[in-house]
C-alpha positions, 0 to 999 in steps of 0.5 A, spaced: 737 604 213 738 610 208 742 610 202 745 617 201 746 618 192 750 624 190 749 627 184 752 634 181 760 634 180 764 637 174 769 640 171 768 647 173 772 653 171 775 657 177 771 663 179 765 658 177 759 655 181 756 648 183 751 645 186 750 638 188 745 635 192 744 627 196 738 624 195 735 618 199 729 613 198 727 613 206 720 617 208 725 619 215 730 622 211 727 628 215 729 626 221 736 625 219 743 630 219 746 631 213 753 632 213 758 634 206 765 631 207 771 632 200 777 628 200 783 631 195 788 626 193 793 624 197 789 628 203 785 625 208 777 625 208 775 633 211 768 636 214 764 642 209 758 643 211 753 640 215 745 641 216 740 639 222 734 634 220 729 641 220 733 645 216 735 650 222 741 649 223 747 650 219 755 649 220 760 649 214 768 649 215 771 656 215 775 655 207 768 655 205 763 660 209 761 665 204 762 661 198 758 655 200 750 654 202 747 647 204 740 646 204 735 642 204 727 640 201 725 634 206 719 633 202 724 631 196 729 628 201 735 631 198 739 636 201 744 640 197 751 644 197 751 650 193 759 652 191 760 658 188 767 662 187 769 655 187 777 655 187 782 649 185 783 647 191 776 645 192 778 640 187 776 633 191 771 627 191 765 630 195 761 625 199 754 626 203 753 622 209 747 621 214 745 619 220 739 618 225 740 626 229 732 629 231 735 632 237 743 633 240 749 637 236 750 637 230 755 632 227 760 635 225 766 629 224 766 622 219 766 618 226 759 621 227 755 619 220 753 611 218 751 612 212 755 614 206 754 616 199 759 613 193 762 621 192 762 625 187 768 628 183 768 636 183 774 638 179 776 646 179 781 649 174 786 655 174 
């Protein structure tokens, strides 16, 4: 069972940049999906990005495209969202989630992942 560990939150001003990265103690990390999910106060929990277990396949929501990249090393089983041109509304809990996907389309909704990191709090200021 794998246990995804958020790291990489902070205050950042507007305009400012991020990285955040998801790292799990499992060998088979590689043969999971990696997906990044915020929740804002007050708002329900929303998709970001998500990554396939190779790596090839990407998919992010619209608000981030252009601003966001996910990666990941499966030799360091730790995938990463790098946030630049972050904006005040980028401001959330952001959480990694993982699930158990070599083949198949790339999960893209909370329903789709069992395994869940504790968050990390990005905070951009005007």
């Amino acid at each position: 069972q794998v246990q995804p560990v958020e790291s990489g939150g902070g205050l950042v001003q507007a305009g400012g940049s991020l990285r955040l990265s998801c790292a799990a103690s499992v060998r088979t990390f590689s043969n999971y999906a990696v997906g990044w999910f915020r929740q804002a106060p007050g708002k329900e929990r929303e998709f970001v990005a998500a990554i396939s277990w190779s790596g090839g396949s990407t998919f992010y929501t619209d608000s981030v495209k252009g601003r966001f990249t996910i990666s990941r090393d499966n030799t360091k089983n730790t995938v990463y969202l790098q946030m630049n041109s972050l904006k005040p509304e980028d401001t959330a809990v952001y959480y990694c989630a993982a699930e158990i996907r070599s083949i198949g389309p790339l999960p893209l909704t909370s329903y789709e992942y069992n395994y869940w990191g504790q968050g990390t709090q990005v905070t951009v200021s005007s």
